[in-house]
N, C-alpha and C positions, 0 to 999 in steps of 0.2 A: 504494500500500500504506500504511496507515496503520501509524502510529508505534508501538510493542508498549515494553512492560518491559524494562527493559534496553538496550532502544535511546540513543545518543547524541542528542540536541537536534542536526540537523542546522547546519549554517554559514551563518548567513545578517544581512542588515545590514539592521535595524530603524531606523527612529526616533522620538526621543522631542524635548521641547523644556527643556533649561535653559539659559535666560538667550538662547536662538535653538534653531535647527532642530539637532540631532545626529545624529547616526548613531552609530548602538551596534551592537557584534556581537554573535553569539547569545554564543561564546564567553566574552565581558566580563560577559554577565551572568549567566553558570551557572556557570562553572570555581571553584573552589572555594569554593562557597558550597551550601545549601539553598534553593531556591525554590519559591514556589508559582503557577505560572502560570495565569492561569484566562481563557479566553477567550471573548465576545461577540459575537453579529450585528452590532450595531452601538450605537455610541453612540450617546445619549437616546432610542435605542429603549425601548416600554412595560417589555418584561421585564428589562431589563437595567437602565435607571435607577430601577426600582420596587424590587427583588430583586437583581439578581446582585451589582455593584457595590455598592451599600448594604449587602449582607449581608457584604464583603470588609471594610468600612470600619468596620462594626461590632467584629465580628471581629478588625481588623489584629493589636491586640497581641499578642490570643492567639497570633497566629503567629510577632509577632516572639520572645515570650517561649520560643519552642520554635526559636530561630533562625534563623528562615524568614524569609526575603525574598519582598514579595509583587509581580506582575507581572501587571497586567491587561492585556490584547492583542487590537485591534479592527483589524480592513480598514477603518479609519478614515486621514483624515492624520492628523499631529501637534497641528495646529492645532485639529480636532475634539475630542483625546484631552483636549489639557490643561483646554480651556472644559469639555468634561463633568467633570472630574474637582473643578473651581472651583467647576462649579454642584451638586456633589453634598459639598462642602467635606473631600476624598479629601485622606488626612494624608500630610504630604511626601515619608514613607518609600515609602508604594505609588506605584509608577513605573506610569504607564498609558502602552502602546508603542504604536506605529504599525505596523502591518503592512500598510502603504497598495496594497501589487500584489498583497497575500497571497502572497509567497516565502513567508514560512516555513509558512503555513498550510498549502500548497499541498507544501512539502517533507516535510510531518509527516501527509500525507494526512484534513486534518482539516477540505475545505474542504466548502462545500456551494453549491448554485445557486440565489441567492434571487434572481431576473432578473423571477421573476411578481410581484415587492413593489417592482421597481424599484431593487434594489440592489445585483445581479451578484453575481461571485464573494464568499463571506465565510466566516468561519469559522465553523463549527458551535459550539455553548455545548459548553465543556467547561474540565476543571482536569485540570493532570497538577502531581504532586512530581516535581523531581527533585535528585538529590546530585550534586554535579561532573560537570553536564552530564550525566549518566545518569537516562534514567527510570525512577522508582522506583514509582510508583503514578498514575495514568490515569485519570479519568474522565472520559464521554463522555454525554452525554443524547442520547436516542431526539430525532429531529426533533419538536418545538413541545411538547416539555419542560423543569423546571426542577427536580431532584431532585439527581442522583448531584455534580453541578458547582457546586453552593452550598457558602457556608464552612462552614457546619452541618456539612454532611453530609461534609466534608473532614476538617474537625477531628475530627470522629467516628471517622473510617478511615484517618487517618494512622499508619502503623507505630511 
């Protein structure tokens, strides 16, 4: 079942890399705070290094200036997340996570089966807000789309 409004950001342990490998819980990174989560197929993929992340980066302050925390999330490892994030010069505050077995993707029913491109289970492109761990606004693109889950169109339809 995928994850609806008002749902909780289910429990689950990511990782990210400062200064070594981490483990972060969903927990630590939603509870009281605004986040903007937006998820990718995969790093240095075409859509995603051309467009989604670019458009986040562009974009950040506006988000942090409205208090939002922003949080990019690929079925990548760690080690992928950070080199993309270097080769795309992603400003310190956007945290790019690992969701390397896709737990949380997979617990937010948000996964999809790219196994014919050679890259197995990953996340579907999408952006959800949420407030202390509550989702507050959701969006999901149709497969081998890029519209409703860009910062554009976020910042456009943020409440």
């Amino acid at each position: 079942m995928t994850i609806q409004i008002g749902d909780r950001i289910p429990e689950v342990v990511l990782k990210r890399i400062r200064g070594g490998v981490e483990a972060v819980d969903t927990p630590s990174l939603f509870e009281g705070r605004k986040v903007l989560l937006f998820a990718v197929p995969g790093a240095f993929t075409p859509t995603c290094s051309e467009k989604h992340l670019p458009g986040f980066i562009a974009r950040f302050d506006e988000f942090r200036h409205r208090g939002i925390d922003v949080v990019c999330m690929a079925v990548n490892d760690p080690f992928v997340m950070q080199a993309w994030g270097k080769s795309l010069d992603a400003p310190e505050g956007l945290q790019l996570i690992s969701d390397g077995n896709a737990d949380l993707t997979k617990a937010m029913g948000l996964e999809m089966d790219a196994s014919g491109y050679g890259m197995g289970i990953r996340a579907r492109r999408f952006a959800l807000y949420a407030e202390d761990g509550v989702v507050r606004q959701l969006f999901v693109e149709a497969p081998g789309e890029y519209k409703v889950s860009s910062a554009e169109y976020v910042l456009e339809h943020l409440g």
